[in-house]
N, C-alpha and C positions, 0 to 999 in steps of 0.2 A: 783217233777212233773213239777213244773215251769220253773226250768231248762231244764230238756225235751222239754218242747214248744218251748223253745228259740233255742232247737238245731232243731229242726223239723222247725221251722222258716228260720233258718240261709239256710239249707238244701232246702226251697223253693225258698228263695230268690237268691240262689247260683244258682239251675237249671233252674230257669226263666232267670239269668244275663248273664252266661255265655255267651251264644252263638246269644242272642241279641246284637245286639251296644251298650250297655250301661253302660259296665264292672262291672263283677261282683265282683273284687275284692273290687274295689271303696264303690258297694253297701255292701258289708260284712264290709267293717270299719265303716263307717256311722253306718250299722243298730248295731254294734256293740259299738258302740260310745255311740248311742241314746237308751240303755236300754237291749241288748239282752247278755249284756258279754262280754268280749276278749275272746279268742281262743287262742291256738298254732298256730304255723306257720304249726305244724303238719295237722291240723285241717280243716284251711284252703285250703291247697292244697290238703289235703284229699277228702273234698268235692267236689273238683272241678274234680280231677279225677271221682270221679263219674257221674260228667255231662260227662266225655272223655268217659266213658262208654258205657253208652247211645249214644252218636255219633257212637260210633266203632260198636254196632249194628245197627243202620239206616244205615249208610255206608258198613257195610259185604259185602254187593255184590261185589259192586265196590272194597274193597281192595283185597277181595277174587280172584277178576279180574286180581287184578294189578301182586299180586304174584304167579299165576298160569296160566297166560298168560306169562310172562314177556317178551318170546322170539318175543313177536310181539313187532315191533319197537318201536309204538307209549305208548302201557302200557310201556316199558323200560324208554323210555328217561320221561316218566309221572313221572315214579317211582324215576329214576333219581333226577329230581327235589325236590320233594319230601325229601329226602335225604340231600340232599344239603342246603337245607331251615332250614332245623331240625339242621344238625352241624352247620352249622353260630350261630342260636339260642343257640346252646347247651356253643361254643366255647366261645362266645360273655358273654353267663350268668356263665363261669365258673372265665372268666376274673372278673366278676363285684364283684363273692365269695371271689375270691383271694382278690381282692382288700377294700374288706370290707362292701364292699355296702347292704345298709338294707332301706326296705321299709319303706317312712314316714308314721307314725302312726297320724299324724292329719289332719282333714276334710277339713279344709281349701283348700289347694294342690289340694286334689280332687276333692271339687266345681270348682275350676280353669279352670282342666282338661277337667270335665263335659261339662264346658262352651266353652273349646277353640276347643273340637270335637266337638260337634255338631256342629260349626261355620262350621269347615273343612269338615265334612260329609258332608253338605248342597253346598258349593263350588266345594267339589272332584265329586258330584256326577252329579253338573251340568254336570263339566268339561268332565267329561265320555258320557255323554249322547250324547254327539258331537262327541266322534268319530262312529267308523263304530264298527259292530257288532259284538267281537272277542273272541271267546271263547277259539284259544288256549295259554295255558301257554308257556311265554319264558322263557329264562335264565335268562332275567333279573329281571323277574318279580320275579323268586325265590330266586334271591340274595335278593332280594330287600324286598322280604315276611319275610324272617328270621330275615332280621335286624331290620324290624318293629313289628316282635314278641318280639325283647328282649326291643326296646324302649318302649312299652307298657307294659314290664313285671316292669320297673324301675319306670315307672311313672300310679300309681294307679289312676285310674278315665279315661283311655286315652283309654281302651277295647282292649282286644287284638284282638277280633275279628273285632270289627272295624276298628284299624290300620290292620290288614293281607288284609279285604276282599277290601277297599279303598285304599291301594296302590296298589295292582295287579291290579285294576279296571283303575287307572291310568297308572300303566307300560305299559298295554297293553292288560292286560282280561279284555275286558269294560264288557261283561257280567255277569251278576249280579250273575247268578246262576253257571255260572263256575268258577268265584272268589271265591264265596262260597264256592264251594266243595274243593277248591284248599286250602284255609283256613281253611277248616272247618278239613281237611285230614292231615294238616301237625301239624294240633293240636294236635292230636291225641300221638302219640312218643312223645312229646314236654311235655305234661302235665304226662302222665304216667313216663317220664324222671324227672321231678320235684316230682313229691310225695315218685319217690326209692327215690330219691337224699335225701329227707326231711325226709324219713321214716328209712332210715342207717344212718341218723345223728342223732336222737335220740334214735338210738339201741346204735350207738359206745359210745354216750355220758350218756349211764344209766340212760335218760329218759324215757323209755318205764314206770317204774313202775309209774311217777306222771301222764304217759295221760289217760286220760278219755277214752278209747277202747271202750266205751259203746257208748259214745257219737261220736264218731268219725266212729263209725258203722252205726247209727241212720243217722248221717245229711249224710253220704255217699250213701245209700238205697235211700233218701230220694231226694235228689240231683238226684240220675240215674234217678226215674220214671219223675219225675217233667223235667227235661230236656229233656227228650224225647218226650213228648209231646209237650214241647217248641220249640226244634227243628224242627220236625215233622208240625208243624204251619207254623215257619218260612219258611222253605222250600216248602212250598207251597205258602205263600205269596208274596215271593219276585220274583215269577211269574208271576205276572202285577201289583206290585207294586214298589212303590221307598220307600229308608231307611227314609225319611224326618221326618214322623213322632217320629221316636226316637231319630234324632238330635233335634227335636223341645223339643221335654220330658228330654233331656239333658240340654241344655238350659236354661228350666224352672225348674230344679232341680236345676243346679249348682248354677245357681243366688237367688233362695231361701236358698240356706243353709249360700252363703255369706251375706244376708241379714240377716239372722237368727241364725246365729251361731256365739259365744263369740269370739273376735277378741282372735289370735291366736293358736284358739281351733285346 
């Protein structure tokens, strides 16, 4: 039963992180650090696709738009993009497999990160605020989306949502809630592309029989509702609001936990 909590935990924590600024991978090692378990890698991205879930239903309209309009120019070249942002991501994270790369597993790192986005949130967001009012997506802003998907995917505590919707905001979508949607949509293929990825690596490798399907059901469920709500907030909020407050609550995380936490925990 206890372990249950901690996955129903994990599973709130996951769908509140997500799709705020505040990465919710970062917050899964922490609270995972600090009493609730490790996980798989399974596990993880399991969860997380269930916050994609939840996205993919607030968003249906719009995608439903994108793929059944397409012959009008503007959903095309939208969808284009789109596209484009997801293989850089995909190419760029298949490079990092190849090459070995694994996330750090210590807190440290991610108070770090905590602390040096929310610095940067707080700057990019001035910086934005000065230009003029641009809600459409370029080219470059979706090279530039993809590559900050996978530098976020490398460096836990840095949000991926964060890094996507703050560099568009700076390329050129200064609009807050077109950055969003531009972020929020290219997540989508991006994250359901990591959980196959994660989910045939533990078929091929004869994992399936030690994972916990139980529990990997549970924080999955639990993830979808809780993000959807989360989202659903957000997306309203960030309609006469600025992100500062959650670069502020970064901030005062990360430098608590380096305050607090055993040197090189």
């Amino acid at each position: 039963m206890s372990d249950l909590i901690n996955v129903i935990l994990l599973g709130i924590i996951e769908g509140i992180t997500e799709f705020l600024p505040i990465s919710s991978t970062g917050h899964l090692l922490i609270a995972e650090k600090f009493g609730l378990g490790e996980r798989s890698d399974l596990f993880n991205v399991g969860i997380q696709a269930g916050a994609i879930l939840a996205v993919t239903f607030i968003y249906w309209g719009r995608i439903w738009q994108l793929f059944t309009q397409w012959r009008d120019p503007a959903n095309r070249d939208y969808l284009a993009k789109l596209t484009v942002a997801f293989l850089i991501t995909a190419v760029l994270g298949f490079i990092a497999v190849k090459l070995g790369f694994k996330l750090p597993e210590a807190v440290t790192p991610v108070a770090w990160a905590l602390v040096i986005g929310g610095i940067w949130m707080i700057a990019a967001e001035r910086l934005a605020a000065r230009q003029p009012d641009r809600t459409q997506v370029t080219w470059r802003v979706a090279i530039l989306v993809g590559i900050a998907q996978m530098v976020a995917g490398i460096f836990p505590g840095t949000s991926r949502s964060a890094a996507t919707i703050f560099t568009a905001m700076l390329a050129g979508t200064s609009n807050r809630a077109a950055a969003t949607e531009f972020a929020f949509l290219v997540g989508i293929p991006t994250m359901y592309a990591a959980s196959g990825y994660e989910l045939l690596k533990v078929l091929k490798e004869g994992g399936a029989h030690h994972e916990d399907w139980t529990a990997f059901g549970v924080g999955f469920v639990v993830s979808a509702i809780v993000a959807f709500v989360a989202v659903k907030w957000l997306l309203g909020y960030i309609r006469s609001h600025r992100f500062t407050p959650f670069a502020i609550y970064r901030i005062v995380l990360g430098v608590a936990l380096l305050l607090l936490i055993p040197a090189g925990m």
